[in-house]
C-alpha positions as CSV (number, residue, x, y, z in Angstrom):
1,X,46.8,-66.3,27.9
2,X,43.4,-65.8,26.8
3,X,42.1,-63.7,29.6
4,X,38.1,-64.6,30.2
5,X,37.8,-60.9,30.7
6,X,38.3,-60.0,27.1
7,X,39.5,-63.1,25.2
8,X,41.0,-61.5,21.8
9,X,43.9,-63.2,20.3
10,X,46.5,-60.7,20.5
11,X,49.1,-63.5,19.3
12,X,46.9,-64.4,16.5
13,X,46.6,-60.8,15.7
14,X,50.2,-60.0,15.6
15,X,51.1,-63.4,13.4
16,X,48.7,-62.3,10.9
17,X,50.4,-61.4,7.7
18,X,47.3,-58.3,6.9
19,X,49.5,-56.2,9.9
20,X,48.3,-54.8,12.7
21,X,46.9,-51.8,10.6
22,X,47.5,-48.5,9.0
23,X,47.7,-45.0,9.4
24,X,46.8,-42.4,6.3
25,X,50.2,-40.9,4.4
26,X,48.9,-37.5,6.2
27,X,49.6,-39.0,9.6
28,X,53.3,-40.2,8.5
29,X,56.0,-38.6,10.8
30,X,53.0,-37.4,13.8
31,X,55.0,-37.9,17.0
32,X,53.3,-39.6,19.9
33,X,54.3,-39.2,23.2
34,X,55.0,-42.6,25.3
35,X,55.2,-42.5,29.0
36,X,57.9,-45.0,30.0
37,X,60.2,-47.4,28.7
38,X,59.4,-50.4,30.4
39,X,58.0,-53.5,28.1
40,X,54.7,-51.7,27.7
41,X,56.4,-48.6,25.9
42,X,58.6,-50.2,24.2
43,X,56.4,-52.4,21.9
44,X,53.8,-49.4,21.7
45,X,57.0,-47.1,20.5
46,X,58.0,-49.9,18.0
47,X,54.5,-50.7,16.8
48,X,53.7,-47.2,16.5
49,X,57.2,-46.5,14.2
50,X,56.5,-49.5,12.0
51,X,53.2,-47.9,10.9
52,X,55.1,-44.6,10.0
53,X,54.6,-42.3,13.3
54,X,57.0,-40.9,15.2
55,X,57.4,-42.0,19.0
56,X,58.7,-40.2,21.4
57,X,59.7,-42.1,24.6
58,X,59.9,-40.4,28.0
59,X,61.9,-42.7,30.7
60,X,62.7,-41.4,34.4
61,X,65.3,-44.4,34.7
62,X,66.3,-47.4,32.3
63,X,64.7,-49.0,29.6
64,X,63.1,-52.2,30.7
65,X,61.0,-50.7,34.0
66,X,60.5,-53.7,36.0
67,X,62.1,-56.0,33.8
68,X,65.6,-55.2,35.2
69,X,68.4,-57.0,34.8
70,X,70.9,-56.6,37.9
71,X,74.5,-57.8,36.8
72,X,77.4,-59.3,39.1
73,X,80.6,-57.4,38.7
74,X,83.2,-59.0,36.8
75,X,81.3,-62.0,35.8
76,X,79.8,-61.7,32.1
77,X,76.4,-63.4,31.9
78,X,75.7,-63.6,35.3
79,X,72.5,-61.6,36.5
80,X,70.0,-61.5,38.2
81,X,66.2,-60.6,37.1
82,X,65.2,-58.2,39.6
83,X,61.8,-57.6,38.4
84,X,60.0,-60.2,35.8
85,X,61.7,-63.0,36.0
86,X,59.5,-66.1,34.7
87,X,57.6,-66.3,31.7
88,X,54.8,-69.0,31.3
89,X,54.5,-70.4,27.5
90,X,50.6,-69.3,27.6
91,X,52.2,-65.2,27.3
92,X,52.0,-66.1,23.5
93,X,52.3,-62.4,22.7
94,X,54.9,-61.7,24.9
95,X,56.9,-64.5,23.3
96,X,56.1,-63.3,19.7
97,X,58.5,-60.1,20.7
98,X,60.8,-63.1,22.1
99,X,61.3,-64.7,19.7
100,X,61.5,-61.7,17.0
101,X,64.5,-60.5,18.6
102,X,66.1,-63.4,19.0
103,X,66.0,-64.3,22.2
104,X,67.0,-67.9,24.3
105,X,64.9,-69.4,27.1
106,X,65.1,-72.3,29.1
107,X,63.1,-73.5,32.0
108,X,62.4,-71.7,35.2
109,X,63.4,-73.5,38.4
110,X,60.0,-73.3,40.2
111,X,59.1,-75.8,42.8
112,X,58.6,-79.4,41.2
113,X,58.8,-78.5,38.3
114,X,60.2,-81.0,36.1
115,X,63.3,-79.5,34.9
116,X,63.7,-78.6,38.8
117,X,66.4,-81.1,39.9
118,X,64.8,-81.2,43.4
119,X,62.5,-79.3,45.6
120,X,62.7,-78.6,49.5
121,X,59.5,-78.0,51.7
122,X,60.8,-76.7,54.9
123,X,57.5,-76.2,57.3
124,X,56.9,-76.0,60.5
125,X,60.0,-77.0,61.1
126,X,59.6,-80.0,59.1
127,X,61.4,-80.7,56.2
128,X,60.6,-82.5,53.0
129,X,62.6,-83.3,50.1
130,X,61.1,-83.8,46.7
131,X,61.5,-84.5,42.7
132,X,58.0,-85.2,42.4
133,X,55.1,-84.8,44.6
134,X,54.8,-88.3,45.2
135,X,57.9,-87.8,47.0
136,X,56.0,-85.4,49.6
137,X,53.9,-86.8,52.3
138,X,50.0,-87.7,51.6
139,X,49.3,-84.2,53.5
140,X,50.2,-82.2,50.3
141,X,48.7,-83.8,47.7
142,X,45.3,-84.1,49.7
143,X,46.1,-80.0,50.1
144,X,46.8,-80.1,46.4
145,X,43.8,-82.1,45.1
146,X,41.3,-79.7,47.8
147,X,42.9,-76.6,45.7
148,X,41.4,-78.3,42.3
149,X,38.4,-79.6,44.3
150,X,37.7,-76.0,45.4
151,X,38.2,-74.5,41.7
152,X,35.9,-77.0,39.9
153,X,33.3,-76.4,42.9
154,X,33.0,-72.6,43.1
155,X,34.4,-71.7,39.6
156,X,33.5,-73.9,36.6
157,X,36.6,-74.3,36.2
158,X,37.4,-77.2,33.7
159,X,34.7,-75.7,31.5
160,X,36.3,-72.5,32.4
161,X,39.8,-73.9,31.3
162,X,38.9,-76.1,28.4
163,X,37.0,-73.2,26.5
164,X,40.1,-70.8,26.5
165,X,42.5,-73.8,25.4
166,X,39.7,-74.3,22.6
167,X,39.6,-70.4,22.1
168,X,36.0,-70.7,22.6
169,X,35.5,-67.3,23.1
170,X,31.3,-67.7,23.4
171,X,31.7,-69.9,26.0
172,X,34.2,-68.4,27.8
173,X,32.5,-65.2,28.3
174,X,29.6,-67.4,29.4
175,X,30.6,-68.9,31.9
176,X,33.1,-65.6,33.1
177,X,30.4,-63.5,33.1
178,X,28.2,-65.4,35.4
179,X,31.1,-65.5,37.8
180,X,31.9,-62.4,38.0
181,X,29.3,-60.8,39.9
182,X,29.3,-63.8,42.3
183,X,32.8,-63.8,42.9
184,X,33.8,-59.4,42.7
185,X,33.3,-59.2,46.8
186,X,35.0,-62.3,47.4
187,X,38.7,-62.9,48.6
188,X,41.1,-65.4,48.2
189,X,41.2,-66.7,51.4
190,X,37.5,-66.3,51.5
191,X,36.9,-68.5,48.4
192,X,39.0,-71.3,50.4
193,X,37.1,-70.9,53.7
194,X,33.8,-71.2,52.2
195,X,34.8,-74.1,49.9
196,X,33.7,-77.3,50.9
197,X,36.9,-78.8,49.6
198,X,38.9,-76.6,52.4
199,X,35.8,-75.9,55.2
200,X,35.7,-80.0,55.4
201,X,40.0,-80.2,56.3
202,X,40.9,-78.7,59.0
203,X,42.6,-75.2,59.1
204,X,46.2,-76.8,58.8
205,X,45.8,-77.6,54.9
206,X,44.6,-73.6,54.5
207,X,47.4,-72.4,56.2
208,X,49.9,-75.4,54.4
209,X,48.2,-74.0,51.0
210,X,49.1,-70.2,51.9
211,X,52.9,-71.3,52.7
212,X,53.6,-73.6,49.7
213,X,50.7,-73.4,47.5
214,X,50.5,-74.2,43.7
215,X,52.7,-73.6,41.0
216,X,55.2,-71.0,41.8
217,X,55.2,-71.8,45.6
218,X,52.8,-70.1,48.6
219,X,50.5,-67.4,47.5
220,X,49.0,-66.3,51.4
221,X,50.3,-63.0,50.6
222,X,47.8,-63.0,47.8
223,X,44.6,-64.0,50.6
224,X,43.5,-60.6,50.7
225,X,43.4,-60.0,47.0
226,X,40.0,-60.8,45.2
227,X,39.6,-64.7,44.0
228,X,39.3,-62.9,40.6
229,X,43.1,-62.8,40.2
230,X,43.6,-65.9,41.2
231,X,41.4,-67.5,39.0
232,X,42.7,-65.6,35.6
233,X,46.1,-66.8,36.9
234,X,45.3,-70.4,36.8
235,X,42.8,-69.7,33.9
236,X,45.2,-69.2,31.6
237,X,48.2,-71.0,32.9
238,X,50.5,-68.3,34.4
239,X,51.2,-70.0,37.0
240,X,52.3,-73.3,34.9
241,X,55.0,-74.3,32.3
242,X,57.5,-71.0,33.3
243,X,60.3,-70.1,31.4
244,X,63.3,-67.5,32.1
245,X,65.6,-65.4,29.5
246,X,68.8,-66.5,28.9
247,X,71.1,-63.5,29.9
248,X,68.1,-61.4,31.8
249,X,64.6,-60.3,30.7
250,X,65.9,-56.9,30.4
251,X,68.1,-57.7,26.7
252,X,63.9,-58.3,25.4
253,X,63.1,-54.4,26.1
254,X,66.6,-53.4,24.9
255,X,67.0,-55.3,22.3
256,X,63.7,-53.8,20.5
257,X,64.7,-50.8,21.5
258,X,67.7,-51.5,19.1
259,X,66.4,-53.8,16.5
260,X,65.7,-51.8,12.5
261,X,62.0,-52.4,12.4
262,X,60.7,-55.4,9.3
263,X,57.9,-53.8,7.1
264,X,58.5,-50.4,8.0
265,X,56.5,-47.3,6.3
266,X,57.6,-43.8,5.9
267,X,61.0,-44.2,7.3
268,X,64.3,-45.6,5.9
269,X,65.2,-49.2,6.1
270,X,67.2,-49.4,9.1
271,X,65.5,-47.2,11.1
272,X,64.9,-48.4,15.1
273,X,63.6,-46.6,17.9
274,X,67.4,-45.9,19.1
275,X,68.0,-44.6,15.6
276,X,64.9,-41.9,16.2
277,X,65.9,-41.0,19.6
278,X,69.3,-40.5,18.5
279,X,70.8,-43.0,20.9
280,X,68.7,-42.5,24.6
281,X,65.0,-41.7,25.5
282,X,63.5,-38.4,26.6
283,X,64.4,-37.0,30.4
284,X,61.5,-38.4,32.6
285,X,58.0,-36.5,33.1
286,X,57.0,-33.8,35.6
287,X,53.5,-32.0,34.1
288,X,51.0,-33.0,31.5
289,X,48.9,-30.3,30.7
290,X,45.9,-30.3,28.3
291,X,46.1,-27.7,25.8
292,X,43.4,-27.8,23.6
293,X,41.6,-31.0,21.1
294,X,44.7,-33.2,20.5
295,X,46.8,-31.3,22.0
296,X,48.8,-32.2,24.9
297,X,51.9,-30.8,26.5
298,X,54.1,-32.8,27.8
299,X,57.1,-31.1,30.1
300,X,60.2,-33.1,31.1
301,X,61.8,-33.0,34.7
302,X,64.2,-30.1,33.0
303,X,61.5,-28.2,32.0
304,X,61.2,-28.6,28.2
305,X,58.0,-28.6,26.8
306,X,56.9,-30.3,23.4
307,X,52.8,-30.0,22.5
308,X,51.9,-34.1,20.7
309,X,48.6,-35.2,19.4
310,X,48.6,-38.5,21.3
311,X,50.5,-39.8,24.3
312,X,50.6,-43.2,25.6
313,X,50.9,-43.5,29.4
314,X,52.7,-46.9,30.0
315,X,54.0,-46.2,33.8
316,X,52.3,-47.1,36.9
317,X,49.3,-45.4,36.8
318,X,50.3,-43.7,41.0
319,X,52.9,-41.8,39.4
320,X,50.2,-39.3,37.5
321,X,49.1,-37.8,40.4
322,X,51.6,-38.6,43.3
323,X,55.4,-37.9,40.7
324,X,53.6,-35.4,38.4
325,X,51.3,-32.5,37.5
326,X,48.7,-34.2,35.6
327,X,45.9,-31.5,34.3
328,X,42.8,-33.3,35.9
329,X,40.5,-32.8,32.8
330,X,43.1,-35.7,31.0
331,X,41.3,-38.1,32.5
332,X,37.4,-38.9,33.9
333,X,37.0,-38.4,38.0
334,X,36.0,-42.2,38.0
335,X,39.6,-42.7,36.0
336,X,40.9,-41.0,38.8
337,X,39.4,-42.8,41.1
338,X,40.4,-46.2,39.2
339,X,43.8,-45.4,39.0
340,X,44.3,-44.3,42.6
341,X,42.7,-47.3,43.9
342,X,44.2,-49.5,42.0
343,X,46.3,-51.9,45.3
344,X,50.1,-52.3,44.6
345,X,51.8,-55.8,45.8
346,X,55.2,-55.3,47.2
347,X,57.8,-57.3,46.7
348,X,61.9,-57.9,48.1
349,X,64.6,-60.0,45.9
350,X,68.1,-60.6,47.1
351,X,70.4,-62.9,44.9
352,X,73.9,-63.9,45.2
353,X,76.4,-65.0,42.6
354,X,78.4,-68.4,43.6
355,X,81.1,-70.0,42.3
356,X,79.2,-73.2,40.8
357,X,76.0,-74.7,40.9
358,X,77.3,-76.7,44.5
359,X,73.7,-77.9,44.5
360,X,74.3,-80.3,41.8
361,X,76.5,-82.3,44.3
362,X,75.2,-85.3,45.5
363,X,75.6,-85.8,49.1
364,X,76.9,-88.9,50.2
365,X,74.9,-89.5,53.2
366,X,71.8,-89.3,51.8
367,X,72.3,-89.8,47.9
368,X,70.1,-86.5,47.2
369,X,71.3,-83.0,46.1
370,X,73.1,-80.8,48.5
371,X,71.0,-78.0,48.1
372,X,67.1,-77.6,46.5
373,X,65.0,-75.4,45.2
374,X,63.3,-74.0,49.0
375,X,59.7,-73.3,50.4
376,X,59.3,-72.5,53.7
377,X,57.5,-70.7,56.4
378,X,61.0,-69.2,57.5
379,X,62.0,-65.5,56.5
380,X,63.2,-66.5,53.1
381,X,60.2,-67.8,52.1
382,X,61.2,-68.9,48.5
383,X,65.0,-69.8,47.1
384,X,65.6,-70.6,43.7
385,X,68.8,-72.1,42.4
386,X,70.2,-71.0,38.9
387,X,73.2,-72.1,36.5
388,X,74.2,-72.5,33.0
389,X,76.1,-75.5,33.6
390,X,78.5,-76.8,35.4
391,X,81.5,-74.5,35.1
392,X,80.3,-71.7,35.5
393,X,79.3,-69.3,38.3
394,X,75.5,-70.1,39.8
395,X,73.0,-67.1,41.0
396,X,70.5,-68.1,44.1
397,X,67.9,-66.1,44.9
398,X,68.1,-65.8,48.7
399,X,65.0,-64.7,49.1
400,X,61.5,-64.2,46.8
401,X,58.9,-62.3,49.0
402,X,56.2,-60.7,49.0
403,X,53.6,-57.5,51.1
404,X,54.4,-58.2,54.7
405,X,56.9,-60.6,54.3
406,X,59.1,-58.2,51.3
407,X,58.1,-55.5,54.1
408,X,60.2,-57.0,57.2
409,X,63.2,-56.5,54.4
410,X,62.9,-53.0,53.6
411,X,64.5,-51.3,56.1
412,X,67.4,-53.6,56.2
413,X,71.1,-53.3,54.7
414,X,71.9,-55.3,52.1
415,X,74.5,-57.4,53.6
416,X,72.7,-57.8,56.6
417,X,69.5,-59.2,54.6
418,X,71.9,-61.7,53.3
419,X,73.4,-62.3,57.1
420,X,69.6,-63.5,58.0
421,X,69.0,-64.7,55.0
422,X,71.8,-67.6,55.2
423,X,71.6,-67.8,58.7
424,X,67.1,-69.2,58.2
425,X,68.6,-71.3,55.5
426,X,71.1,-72.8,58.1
427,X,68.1,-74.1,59.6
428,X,67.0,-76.7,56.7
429,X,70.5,-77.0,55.5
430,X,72.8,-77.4,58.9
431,X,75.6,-79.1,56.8
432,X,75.6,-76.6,53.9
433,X,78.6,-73.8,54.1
434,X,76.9,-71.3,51.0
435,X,78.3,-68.8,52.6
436,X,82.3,-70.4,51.0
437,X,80.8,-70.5,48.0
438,X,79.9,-67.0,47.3
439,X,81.5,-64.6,45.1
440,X,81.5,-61.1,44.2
441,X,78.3,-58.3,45.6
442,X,74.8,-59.7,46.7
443,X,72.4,-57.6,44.7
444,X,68.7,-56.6,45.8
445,X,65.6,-54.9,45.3
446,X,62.7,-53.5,47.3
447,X,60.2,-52.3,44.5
448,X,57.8,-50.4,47.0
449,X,61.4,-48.1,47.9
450,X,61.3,-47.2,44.4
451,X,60.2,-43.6,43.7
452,X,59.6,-44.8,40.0
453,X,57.3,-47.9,40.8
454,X,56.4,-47.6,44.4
455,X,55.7,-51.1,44.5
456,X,55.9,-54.9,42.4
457,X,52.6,-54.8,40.3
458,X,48.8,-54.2,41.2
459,X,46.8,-56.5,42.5
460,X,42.6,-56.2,42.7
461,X,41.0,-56.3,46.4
462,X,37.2,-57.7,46.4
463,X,35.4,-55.1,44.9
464,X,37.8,-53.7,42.6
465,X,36.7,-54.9,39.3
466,X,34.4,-52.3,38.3
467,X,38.0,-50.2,38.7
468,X,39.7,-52.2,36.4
469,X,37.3,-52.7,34.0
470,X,37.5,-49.2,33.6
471,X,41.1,-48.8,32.9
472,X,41.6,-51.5,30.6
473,X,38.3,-50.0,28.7
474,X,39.8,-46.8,28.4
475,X,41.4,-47.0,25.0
476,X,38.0,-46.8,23.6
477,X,37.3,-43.4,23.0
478,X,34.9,-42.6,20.7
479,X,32.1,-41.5,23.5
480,X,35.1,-39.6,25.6
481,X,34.4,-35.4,25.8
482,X,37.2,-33.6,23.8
483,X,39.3,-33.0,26.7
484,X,40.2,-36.9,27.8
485,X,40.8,-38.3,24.0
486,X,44.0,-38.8,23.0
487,X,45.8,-40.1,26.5
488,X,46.1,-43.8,26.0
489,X,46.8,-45.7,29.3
490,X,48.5,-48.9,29.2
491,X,50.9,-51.7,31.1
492,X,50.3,-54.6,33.0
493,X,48.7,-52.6,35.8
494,X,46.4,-51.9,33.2
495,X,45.5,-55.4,31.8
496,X,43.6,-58.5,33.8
497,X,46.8,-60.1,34.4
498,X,49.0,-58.0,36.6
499,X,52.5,-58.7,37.2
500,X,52.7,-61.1,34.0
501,X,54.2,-59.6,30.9
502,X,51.9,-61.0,28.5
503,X,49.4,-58.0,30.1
504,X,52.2,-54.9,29.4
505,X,52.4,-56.7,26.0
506,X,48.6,-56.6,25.4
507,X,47.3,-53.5,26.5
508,X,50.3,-51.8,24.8
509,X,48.4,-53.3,21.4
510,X,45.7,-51.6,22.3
511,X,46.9,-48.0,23.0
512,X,48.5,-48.8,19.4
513,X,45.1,-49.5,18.0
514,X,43.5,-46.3,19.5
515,X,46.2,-43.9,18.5
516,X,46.4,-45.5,14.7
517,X,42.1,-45.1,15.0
518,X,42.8,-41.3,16.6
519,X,45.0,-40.6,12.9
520,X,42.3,-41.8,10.8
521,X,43.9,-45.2,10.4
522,X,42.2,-48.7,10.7
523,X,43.1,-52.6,10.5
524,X,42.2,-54.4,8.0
525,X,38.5,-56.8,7.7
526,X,40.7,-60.0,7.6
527,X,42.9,-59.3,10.7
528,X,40.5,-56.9,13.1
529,X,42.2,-55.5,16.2
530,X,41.6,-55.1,19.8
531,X,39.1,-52.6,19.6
532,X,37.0,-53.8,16.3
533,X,36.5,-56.5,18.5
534,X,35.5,-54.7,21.6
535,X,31.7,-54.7,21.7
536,X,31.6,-58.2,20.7
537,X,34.1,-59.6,23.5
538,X,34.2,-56.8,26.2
539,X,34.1,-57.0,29.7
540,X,31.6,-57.3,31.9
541,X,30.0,-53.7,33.3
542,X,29.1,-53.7,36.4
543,X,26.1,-51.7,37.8
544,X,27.7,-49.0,39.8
């Protein structure tokens, strides 16, 4: 996931056997503040631990933040990811932490896809059953091929593409930098509308492309958001190749959380970030308060106050100034301004556990599965259909939406969401009973409810670029006045690549390599990090 933006290899710089750098014996034992235990905090807390510091996380709720693992009652194994939920292979740093704590994976169940057994187009009120998209009619794949017609025309993008699969980084700030200014102002929708791929069709294979779209299904909740987003999505393959966690994405936060850090300095062999905490995280935040040159107090919801030369602020970026008393001189006013502009996507799960995969089934009558993985215009939206095999309970996943359509849900009790819910799907599947086959307590979500998140993940309007620029940039700090060093921001909300795990990953990295720089530390010249790097591969300022 080489993001054109700022295209360092943060899996190259993790594999690399020099480290990820150093801090001086002096430093050993400094605690660090880190804001949040979602993904973000987690592999900042570990990183910072293995280098001999001492983290101290702060967490409002349960570690994992929006990757959340709901569990059915009484059925070991079974879950439901109610926040991240599919990983795409390109999230080479993500999967490095994967991997290290010993984690299984298997494919995700998106719309053709080929491990998908079979895929359901329900629009308009007609409906379409697929394996591959030659099964679909012509209509599609002429929507399909104006989609690719429309990126190669008004984005470069098989240069685009081909450069970050060659990890031409030259190029691909070339050709990302020209785009940029042309495309900051520019929508989603608006990019289609003026294409001549989609302005030739008529407004039928827009508004098709909107309800089933590419990849992971239809994206029209995404037309207001700036093409920018789009394009680092298929840029680097987010939206391709998918893959879930065996057992829920949660067990990756928790499990380094638990797991005795390899090649650890200054503390004993053994040691994990469980181990340092003495079993659970520090109460949640309610004031940061700048005391002085590296000195920041942090106060807890209980009131306990603890003064650290570094913090890490890994939660959504909202929550500083609308869930706690944040001393304004922490951060610029144009910060400010980023962070409380910054446009939050919200989004509505509901999943129920059944007592098989009934799917599988082949129906008689027509010789095709009984059930499929669902698009449609209808309520739902998007259903996906997961098992591990055939003898044991299944999990579908009602209903995926998202903004207006995860809005219509919010006000609604859960077991009246799944009421409506099984009642649109009646419509595509009149001979299907899921209603017999369900067991146990439907589970759901509404991430904009949540007080902790107040919505799914951030998502740039047109225009918003010279606000994210800023935030990712911040952990550069050398030219920063006294009072706003030392606050590292990071999370997906933070990186290019919103709502994709490979970002909280990332930026994480990078508040690690500001704090080790703040101590005195360094990397080393064979394996430079993130911000040795920076003036070579930054991105793009914008005039303001």
């Amino acid at each position: 996931m080489l993001v054109p933006d700022f295209p360092f290899g943060y899996d190259e710089f993790l594999a690399d056997p020099a480290g990820t750098g150093t801090v001086p014996e002096s430093a050993y034992g400094q605690e660090v503040a880190v804001i949040g235990a979602g993904l973000a905090g987690v592999v900042t807390a570990y990183e910072l631990m293995k280098k001999g510091l001492k983290p101290v996380i702060y967490e409002s709720a349960e570690i994992g933040g929006r990757m959340r693992t709901g569990k059915f009652q009484g059925a070991e194994g079974v879950v439901a990811d109610l926040g991240a939920m599919r990983f795409p292979i390109s999230g080479r740093s993500f999967y490095h932490y994967v991997d290290k704590v010993g984690l299984e994976t298997a494919p995700f169940p998106n719309p053709l896809a080929p491990n998908t057994p079979s895929t359901v187009i329900d629009l308009k009120g007609a409906t379409h059953y697929a394996e591959t998209i030659d099964d679909l009619p012509e209509f599609y794949r002429e929507v399909a091929d104006s989609w690719n017609e429309a990126l190669k025309e008004g984005a470069n993008f098989t240069k685009l593409q081909d450069a970050i699969r060659e990890r031409d980084t030259a190029t691909i700030k070339n050709i990302w930098n020209e785009l940029v200014p042309h495309l900051d102002e520019v929508s989603f929708y608006g990019f289609l509308a003026q294409s001549e791929a989609f302005r030739s069709k008529p407004y039928s294979y827009r508004e098709a492309f909107g309800q089933v779209g590419f990849g992971t299904g239809g994206w029209d909740t995404d037309f207001p958001n700036s093409i920018l987003e789009i394009l680092r999505v298929v840029s680097t393959e987010c939206d391709d190749h998918q893959r879930r966690i065996i057992g829920g994405a949660q067990q990756l936060p928790v499990r380094l959380w638990k797991r005795a850090a390899e090649n650890i300095v200054h503390w004993p062999e053994g040691t994990s970030l469980e181990s340092l905490h003495n079993g659970s995280p520090m109460p949640g935040v309610a004031r940061l308060d700048r005391l002085g040159p590296e000195q920041i107090a942090v106060t807890d919801k209980w009131g306990t106050k603890r003064i650290y030369p570094a913090v890490v602020v890994t939660c959504q970026p909202w929550l500083l100034s609308a869930r706690m008393q944040t001393d304004e001189k922490l951060f610029s006013q144009e910060t400010w301004m980023a962070m409380d502009r910054s446009h939050f996507m919200l989004s509505s799960k509901t999943f129920v556990m059944v007592d098989r995969p009934f799917w599988r089934d082949i129906d008689p009558k027509t010789g095709r599965n009984t059930m499929s993985m669902t698009l449609t215009d209808r309520m739902t939206r998007g259903t996906y259909l997961m098992d591990e095999g055939p003898d044991k309970p299944g999990v579908i996943c009602l209903s995926y939406t998202w903004m207006d359509d995860a809005l219509k849900w919010l006000s609604v009790p859960i077991d009246d969401r799944v009421r409506m819910m099984l009642d649109s799907l009646k419509n595509i599947y009149p001979d299907v009973d899921i209603a017999s086959h369900i067991i146990g307590e439907p589970i759901t979500v509404s991430w904009e409810s949540d007080p902790n998140f107040m919505g799914a993940f951030n998502g740039n309007l047109p225009g918003h670029y010279r606000y994210q620029e800023r935030l990712f940039s911040h952990f550069i700090q050398d030219e920063l006045p006294d009072d706003e060093k030392g606050i590292f921001l990071a999370g997906d909300g933070i990186s290019w690549t919103a709502a994709w795990a490979e970002g909280a990953v990332t930026t994480g990295l990078n508040a690690v390599w500001g704090v080790t720089r703040q101590f005195g530390g360094s990397t080393t010249p064979e394996n430079p990090g993130p911000g040795d790097r920076f003036e070579e591969l930054r991105p793009l300022r914008m005039p303001i």
